[in-house]
N, CA, C and O atoms as a GROMACS GRO file, in nm:
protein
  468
    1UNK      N    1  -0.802  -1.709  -2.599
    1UNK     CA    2  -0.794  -1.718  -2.455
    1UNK      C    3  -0.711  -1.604  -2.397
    1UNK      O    4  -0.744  -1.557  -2.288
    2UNK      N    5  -0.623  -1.564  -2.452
    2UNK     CA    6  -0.510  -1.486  -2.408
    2UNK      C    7  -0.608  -1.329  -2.421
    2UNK      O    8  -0.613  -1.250  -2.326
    3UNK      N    9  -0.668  -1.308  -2.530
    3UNK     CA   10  -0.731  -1.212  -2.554
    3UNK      C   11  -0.866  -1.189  -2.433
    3UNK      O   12  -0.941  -1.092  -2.422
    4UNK      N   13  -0.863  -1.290  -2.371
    4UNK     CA   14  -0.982  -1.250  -2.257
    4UNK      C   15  -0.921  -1.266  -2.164
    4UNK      O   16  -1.003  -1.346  -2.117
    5UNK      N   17  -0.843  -1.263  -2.089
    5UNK     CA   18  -0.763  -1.277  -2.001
    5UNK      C   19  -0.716  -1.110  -1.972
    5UNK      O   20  -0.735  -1.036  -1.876
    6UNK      N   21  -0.652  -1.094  -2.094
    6UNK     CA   22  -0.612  -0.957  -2.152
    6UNK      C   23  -0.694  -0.821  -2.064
    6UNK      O   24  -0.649  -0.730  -1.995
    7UNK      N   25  -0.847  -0.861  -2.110
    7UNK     CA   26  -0.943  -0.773  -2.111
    7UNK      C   27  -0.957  -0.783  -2.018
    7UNK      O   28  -0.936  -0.676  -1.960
    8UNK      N   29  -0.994  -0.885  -1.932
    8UNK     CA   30  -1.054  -0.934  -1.765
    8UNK      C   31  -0.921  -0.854  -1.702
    8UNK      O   32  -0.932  -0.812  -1.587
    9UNK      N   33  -0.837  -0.840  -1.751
    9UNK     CA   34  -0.716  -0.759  -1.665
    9UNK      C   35  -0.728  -0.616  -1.673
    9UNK      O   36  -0.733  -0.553  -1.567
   10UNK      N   37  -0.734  -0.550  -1.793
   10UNK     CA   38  -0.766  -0.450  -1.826
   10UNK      C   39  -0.878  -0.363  -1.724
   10UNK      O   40  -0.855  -0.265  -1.652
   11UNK      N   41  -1.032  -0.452  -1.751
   11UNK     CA   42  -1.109  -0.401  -1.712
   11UNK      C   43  -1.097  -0.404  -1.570
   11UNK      O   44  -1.099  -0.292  -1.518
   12UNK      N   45  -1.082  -0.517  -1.478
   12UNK     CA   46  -1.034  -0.474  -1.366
   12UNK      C   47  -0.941  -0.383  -1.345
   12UNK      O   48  -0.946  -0.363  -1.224
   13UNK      N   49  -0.849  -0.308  -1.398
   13UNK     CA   50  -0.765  -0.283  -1.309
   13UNK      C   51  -0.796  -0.098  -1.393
   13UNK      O   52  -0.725  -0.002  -1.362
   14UNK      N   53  -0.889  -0.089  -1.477
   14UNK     CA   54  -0.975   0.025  -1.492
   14UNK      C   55  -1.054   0.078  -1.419
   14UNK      O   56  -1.054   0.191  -1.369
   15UNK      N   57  -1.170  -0.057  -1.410
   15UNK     CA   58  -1.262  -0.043  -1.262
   15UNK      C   59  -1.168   0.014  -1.118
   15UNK      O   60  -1.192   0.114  -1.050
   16UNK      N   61  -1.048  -0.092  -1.099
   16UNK     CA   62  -1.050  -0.064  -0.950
   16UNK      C   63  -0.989   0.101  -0.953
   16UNK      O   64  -0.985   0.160  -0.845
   17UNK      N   65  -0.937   0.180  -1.092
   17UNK     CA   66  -0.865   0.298  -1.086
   17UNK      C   67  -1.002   0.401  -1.029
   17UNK      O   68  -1.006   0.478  -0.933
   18UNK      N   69  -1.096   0.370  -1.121
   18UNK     CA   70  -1.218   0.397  -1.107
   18UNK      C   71  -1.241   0.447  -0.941
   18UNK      O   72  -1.263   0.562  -0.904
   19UNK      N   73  -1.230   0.349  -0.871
   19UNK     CA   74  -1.338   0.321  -0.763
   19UNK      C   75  -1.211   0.457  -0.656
   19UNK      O   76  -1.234   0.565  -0.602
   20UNK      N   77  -1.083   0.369  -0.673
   20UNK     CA   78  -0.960   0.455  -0.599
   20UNK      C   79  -1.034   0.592  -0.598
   20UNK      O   80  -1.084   0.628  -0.491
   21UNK      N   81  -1.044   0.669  -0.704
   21UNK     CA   82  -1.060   0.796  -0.716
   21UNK      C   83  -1.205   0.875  -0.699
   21UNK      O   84  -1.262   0.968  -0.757
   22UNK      N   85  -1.242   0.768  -0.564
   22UNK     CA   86  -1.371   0.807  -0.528
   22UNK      C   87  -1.372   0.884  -0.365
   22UNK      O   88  -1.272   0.862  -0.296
   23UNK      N   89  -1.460   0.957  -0.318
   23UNK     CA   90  -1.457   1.059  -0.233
   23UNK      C   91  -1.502   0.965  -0.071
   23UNK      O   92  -1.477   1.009   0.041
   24UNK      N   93  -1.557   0.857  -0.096
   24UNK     CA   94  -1.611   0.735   0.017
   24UNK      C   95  -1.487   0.651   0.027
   24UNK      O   96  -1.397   0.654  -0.057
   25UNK      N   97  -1.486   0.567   0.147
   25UNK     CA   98  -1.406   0.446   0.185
   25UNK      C   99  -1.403   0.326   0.175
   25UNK      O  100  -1.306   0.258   0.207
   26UNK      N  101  -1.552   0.268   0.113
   26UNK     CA  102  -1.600   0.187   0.084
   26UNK      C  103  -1.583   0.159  -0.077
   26UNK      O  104  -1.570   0.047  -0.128
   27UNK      N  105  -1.585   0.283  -0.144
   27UNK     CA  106  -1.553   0.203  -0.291
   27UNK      C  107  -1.408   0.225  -0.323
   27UNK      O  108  -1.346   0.200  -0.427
   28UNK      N  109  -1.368   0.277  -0.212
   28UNK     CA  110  -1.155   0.295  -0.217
   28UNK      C  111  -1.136   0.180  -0.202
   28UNK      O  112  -1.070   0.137  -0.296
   29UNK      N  113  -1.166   0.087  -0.114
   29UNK     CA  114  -1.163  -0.047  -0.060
   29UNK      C  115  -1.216  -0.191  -0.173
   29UNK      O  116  -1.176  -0.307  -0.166
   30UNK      N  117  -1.265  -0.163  -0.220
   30UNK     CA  118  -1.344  -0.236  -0.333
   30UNK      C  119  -1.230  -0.220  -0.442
   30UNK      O  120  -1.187  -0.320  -0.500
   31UNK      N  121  -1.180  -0.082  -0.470
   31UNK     CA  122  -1.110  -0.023  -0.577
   31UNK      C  123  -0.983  -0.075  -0.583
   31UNK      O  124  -0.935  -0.102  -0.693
   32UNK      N  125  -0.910  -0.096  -0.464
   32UNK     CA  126  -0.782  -0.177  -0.383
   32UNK      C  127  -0.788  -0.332  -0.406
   32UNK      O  128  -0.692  -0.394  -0.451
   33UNK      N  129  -0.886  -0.382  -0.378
   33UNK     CA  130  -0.942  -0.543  -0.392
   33UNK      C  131  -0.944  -0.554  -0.553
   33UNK      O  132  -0.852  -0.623  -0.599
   34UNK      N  133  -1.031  -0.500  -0.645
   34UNK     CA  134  -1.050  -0.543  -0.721
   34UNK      C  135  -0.864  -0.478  -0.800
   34UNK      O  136  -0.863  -0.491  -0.922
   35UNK      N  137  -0.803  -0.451  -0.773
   35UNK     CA  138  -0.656  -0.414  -0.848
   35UNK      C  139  -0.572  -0.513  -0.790
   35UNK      O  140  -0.471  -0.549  -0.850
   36UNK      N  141  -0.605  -0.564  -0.669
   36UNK     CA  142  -0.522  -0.677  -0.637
   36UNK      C  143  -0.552  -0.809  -0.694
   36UNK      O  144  -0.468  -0.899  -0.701
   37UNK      N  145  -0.707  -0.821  -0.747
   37UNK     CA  146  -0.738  -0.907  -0.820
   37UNK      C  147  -0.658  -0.908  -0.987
   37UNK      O  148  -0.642  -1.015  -1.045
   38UNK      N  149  -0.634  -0.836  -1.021
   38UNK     CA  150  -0.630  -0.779  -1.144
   38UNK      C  151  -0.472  -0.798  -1.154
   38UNK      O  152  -0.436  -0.810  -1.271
   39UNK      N  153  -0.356  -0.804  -1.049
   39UNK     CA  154  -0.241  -0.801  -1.097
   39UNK      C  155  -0.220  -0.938  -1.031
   39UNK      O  156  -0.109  -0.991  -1.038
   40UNK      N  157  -0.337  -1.007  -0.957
   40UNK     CA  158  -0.289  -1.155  -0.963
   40UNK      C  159  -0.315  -1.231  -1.084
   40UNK      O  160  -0.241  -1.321  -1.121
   41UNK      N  161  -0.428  -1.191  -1.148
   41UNK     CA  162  -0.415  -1.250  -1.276
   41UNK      C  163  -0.331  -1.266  -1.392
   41UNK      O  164  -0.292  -1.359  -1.462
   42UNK      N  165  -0.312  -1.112  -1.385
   42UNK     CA  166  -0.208  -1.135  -1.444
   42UNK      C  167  -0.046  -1.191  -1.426
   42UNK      O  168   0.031  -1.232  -1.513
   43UNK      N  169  -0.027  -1.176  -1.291
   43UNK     CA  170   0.094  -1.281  -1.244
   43UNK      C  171   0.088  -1.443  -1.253
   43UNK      O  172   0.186  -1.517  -1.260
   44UNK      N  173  -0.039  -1.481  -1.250
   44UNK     CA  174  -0.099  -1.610  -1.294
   44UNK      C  175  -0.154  -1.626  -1.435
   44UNK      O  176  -0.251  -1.697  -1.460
   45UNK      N  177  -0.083  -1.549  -1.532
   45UNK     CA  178  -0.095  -1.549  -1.701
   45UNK      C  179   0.039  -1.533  -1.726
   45UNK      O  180   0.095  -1.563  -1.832
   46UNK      N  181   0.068  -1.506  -1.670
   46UNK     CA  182   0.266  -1.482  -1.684
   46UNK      C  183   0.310  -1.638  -1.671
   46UNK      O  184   0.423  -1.665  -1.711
   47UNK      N  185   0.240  -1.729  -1.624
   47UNK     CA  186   0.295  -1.815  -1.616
   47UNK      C  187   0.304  -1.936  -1.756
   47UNK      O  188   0.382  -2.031  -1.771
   48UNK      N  189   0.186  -1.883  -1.850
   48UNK     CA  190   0.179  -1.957  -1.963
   48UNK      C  191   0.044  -1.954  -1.920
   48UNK      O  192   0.012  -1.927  -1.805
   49UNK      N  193  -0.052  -1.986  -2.029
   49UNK     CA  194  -0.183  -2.067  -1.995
   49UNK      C  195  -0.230  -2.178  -2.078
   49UNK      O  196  -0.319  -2.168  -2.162
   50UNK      N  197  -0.159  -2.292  -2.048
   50UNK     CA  198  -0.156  -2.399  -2.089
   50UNK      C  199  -0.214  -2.497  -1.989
   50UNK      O  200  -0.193  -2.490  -1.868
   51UNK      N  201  -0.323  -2.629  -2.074
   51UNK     CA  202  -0.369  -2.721  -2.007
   51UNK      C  203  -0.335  -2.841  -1.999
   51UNK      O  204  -0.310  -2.882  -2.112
   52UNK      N  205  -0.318  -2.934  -1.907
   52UNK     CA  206  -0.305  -3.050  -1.910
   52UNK      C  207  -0.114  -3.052  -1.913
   52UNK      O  208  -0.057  -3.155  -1.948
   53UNK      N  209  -0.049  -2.951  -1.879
   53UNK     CA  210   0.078  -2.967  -1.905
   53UNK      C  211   0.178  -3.026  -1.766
   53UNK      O  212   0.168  -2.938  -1.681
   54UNK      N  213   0.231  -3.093  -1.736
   54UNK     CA  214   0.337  -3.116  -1.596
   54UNK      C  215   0.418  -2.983  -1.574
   54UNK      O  216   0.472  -2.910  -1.657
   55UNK      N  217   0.409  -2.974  -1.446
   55UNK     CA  218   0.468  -2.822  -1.393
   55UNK      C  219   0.586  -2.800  -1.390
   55UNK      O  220   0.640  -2.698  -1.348
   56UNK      N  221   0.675  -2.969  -1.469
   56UNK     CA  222   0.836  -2.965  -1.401
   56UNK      C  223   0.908  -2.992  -1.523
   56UNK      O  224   0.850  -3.085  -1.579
   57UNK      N  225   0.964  -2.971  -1.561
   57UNK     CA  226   1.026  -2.992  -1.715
   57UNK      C  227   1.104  -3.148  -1.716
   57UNK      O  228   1.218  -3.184  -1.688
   58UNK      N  229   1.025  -3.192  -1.745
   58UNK     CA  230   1.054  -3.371  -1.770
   58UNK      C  231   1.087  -3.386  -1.910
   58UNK      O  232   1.091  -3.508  -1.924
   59UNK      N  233   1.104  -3.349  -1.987
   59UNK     CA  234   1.175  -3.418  -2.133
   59UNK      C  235   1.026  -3.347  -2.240
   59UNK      O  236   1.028  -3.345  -2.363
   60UNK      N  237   0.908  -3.294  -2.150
   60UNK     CA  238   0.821  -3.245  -2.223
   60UNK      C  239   0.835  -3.148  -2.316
   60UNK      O  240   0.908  -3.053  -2.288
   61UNK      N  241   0.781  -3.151  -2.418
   61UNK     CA  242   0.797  -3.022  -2.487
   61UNK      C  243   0.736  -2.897  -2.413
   61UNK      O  244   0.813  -2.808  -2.378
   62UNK      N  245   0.629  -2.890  -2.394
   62UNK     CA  246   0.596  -2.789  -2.302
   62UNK      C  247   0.569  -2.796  -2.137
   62UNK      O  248   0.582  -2.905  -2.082
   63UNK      N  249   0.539  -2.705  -2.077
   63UNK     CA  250   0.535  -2.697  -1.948
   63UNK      C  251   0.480  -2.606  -1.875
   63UNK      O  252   0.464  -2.500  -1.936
   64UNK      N  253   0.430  -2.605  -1.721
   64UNK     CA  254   0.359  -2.489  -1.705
   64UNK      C  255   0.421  -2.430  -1.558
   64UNK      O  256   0.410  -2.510  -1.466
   65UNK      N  257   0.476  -2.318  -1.528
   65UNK     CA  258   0.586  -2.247  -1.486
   65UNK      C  259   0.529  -2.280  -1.351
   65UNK      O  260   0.433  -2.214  -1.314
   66UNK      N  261   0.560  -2.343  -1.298
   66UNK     CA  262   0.506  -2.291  -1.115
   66UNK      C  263   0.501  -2.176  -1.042
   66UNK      O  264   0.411  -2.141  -0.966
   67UNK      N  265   0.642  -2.094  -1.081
   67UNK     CA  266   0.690  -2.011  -1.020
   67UNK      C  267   0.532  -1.888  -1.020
   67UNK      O  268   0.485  -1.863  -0.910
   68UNK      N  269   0.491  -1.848  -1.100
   68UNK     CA  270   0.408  -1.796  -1.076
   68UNK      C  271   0.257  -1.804  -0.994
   68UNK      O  272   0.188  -1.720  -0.938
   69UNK      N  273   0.243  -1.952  -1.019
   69UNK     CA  274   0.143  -1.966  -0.922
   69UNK      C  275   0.152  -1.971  -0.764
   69UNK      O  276   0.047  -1.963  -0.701
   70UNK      N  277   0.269  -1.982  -0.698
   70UNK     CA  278   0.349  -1.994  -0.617
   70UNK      C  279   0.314  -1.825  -0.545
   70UNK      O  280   0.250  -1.793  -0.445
   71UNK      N  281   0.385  -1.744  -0.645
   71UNK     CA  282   0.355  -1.573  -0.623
   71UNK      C  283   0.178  -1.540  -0.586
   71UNK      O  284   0.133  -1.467  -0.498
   72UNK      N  285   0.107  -1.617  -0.682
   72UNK     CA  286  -0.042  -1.566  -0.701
   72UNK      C  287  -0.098  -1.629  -0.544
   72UNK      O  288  -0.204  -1.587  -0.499
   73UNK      N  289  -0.049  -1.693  -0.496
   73UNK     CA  290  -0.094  -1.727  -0.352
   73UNK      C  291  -0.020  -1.684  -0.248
   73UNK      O  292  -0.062  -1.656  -0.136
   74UNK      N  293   0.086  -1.679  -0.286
   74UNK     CA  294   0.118  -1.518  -0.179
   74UNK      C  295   0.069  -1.454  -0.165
   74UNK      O  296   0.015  -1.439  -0.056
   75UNK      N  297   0.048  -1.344  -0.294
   75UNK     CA  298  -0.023  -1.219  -0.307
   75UNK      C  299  -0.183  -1.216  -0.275
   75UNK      O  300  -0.242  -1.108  -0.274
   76UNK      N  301  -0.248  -1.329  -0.251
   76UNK     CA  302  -0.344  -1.384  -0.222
   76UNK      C  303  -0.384  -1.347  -0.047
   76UNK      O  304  -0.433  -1.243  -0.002
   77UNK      N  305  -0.356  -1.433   0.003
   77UNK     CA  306  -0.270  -1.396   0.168
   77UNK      C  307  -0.234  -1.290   0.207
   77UNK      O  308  -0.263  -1.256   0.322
   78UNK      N  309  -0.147  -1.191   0.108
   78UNK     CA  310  -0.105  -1.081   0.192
   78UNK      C  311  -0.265  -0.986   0.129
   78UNK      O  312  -0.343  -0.938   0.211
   79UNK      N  313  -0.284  -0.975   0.001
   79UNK     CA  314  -0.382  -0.903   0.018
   79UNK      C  315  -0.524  -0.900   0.076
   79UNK      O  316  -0.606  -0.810   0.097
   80UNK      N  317  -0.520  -1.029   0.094
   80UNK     CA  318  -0.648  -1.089   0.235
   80UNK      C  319  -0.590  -0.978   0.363
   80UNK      O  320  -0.665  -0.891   0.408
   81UNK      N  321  -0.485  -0.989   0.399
   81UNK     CA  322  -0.455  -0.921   0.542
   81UNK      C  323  -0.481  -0.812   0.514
   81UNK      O  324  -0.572  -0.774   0.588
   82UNK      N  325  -0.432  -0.689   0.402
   82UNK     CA  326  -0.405  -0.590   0.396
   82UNK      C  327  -0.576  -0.487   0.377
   82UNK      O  328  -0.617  -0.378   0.419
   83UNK      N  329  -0.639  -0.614   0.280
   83UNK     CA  330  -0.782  -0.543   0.304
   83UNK      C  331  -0.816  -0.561   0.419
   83UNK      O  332  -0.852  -0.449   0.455
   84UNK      N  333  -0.832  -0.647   0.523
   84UNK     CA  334  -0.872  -0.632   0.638
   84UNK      C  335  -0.847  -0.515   0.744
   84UNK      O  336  -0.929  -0.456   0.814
   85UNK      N  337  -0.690  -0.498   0.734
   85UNK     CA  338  -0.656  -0.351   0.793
   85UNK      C  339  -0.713  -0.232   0.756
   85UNK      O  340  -0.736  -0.143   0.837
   86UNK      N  341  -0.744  -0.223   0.618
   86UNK     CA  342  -0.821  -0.131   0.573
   86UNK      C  343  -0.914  -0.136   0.583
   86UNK      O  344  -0.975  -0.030   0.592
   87UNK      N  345  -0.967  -0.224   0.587
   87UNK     CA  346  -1.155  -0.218   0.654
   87UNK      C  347  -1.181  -0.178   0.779
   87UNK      O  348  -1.282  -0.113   0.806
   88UNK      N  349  -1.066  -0.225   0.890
   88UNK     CA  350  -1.058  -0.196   0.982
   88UNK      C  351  -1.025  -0.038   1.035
   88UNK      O  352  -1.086  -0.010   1.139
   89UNK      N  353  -0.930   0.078   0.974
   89UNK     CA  354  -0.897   0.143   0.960
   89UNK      C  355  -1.042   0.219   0.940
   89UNK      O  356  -1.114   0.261   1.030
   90UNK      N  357  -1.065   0.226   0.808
   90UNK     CA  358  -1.199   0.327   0.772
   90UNK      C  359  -1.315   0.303   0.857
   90UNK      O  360  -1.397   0.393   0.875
   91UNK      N  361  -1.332   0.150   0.928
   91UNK     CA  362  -1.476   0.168   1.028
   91UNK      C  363  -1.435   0.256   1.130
   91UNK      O  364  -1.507   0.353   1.151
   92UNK      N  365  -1.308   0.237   1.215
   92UNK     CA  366  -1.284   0.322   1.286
   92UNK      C  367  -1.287   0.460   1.268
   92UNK      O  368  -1.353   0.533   1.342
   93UNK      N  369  -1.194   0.518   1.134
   93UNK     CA  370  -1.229   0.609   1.118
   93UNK      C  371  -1.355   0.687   1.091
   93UNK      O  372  -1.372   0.808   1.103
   94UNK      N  373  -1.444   0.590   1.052
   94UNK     CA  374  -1.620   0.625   1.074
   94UNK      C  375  -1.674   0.610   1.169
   94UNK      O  376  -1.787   0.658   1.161
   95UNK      N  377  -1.646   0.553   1.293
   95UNK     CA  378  -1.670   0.539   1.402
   95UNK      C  379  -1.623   0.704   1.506
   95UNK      O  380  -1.696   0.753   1.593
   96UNK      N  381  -1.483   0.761   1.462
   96UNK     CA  382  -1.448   0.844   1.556
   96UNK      C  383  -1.505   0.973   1.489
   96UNK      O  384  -1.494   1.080   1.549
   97UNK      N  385  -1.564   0.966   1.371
   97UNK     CA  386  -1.555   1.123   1.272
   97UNK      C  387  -1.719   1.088   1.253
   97UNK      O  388  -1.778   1.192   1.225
   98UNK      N  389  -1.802   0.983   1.260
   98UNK     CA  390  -1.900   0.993   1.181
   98UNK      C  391  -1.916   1.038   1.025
   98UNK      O  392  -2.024   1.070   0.974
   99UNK      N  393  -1.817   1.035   0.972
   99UNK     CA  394  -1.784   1.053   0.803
   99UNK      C  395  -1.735   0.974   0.740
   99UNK      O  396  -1.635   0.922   0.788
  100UNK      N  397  -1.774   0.937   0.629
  100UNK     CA  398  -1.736   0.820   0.558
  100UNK      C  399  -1.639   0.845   0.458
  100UNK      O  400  -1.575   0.755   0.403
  101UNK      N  401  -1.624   0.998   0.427
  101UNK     CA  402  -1.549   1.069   0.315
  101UNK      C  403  -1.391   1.035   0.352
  101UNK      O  404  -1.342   1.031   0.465
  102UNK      N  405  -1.326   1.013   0.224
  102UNK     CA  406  -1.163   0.982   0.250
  102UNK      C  407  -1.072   1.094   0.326
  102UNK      O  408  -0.978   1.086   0.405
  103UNK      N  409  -1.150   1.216   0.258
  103UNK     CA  410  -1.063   1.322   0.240
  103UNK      C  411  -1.062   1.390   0.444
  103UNK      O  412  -1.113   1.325   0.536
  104UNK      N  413  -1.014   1.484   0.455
  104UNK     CA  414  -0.963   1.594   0.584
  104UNK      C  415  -1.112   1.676   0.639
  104UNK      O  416  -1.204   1.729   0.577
  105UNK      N  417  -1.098   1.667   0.710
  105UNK     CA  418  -1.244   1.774   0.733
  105UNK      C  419  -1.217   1.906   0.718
  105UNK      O  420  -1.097   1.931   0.715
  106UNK      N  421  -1.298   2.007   0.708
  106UNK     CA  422  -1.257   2.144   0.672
  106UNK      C  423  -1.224   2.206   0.816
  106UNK      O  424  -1.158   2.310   0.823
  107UNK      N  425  -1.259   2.159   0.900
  107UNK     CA  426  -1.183   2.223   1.013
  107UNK      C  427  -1.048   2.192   1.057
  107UNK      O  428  -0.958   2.270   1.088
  108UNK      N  429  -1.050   2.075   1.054
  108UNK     CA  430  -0.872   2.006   1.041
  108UNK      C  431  -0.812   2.013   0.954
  108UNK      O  432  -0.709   1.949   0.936
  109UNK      N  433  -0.874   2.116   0.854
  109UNK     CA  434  -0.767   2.182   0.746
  109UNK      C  435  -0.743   2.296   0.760
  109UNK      O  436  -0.642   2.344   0.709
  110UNK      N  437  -0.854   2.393   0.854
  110UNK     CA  438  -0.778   2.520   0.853
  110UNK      C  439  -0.740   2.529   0.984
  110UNK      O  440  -0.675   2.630   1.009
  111UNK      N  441  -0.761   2.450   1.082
  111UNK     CA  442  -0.608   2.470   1.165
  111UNK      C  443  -0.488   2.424   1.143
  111UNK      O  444  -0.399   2.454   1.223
  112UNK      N  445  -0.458   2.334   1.018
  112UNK     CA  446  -0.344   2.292   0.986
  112UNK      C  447  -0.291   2.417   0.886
  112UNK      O  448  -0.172   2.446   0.877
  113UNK      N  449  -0.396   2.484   0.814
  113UNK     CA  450  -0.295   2.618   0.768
  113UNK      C  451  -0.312   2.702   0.894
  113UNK      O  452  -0.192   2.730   0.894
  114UNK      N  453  -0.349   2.754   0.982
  114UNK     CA  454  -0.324   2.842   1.093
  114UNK      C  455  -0.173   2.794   1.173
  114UNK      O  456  -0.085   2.869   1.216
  115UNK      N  457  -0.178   2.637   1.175
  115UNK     CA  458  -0.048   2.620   1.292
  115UNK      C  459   0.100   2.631   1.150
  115UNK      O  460   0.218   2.654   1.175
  116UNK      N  461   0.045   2.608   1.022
  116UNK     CA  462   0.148   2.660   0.927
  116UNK      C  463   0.233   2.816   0.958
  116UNK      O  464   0.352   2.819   0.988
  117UNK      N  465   0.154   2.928   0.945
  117UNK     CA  466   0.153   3.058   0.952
  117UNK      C  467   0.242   3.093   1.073
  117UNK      O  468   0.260   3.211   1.104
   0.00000   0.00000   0.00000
């Protein structure tokens, strides 16, 4: 179990490096989501992954940590908001530029080296 957990973390958080280092806004955004997926899991494997266990240490031998699941729905919430700003952000910015590309346009790059000079 631990060993797929492992991987499902891995590969997400490969994929979302993946997507980050793309030239569009749409798979930057995907790339962001799926890494926020990827370190909630694993903040929700940090907690133990044990079944059927009580969350509060009653005299049990084992137990299953709350504290982390607690975090994984935080991080839940805030990264719900935070993709939204960013979705919001890049339509606009496709809305005022007609470009979907992350990067500077080549004209707003060479007046930014001209007002350098």
């Amino acid at each position: 179990m631990e060993f797929l957990i492992a991987s499902a973390i891995g590969l997400m958080t490969a994929i979302g490096v993946y997507l980050i280092l793309q030239e569009r806004t749409f798979p930057i955004i995907v790339g962001l989501t799926l890494l926020s997926y990827a370190v909630n899991v694993f903040l929700f494997a940090a907690g133990r992954l044990v079944i059927n266990q009580p969350p509060i240490v009653s005299g049990a031998d084992a137990y299953t940590d709350p504290l982390p699941q607690a975090l994984v729905l935080t991080a839940i919430v805030i990264s719900f908001g935070m993709t939204a700003l960013i979705v919001v952000l890049a339509l606009r910015g496709f809305l005022e530029t007609e470009n979907d590309t992350a990067d500077l346009p080549e004209e707003d790059l060479a007046s930014e080296t001209e007002a350098d000079k």
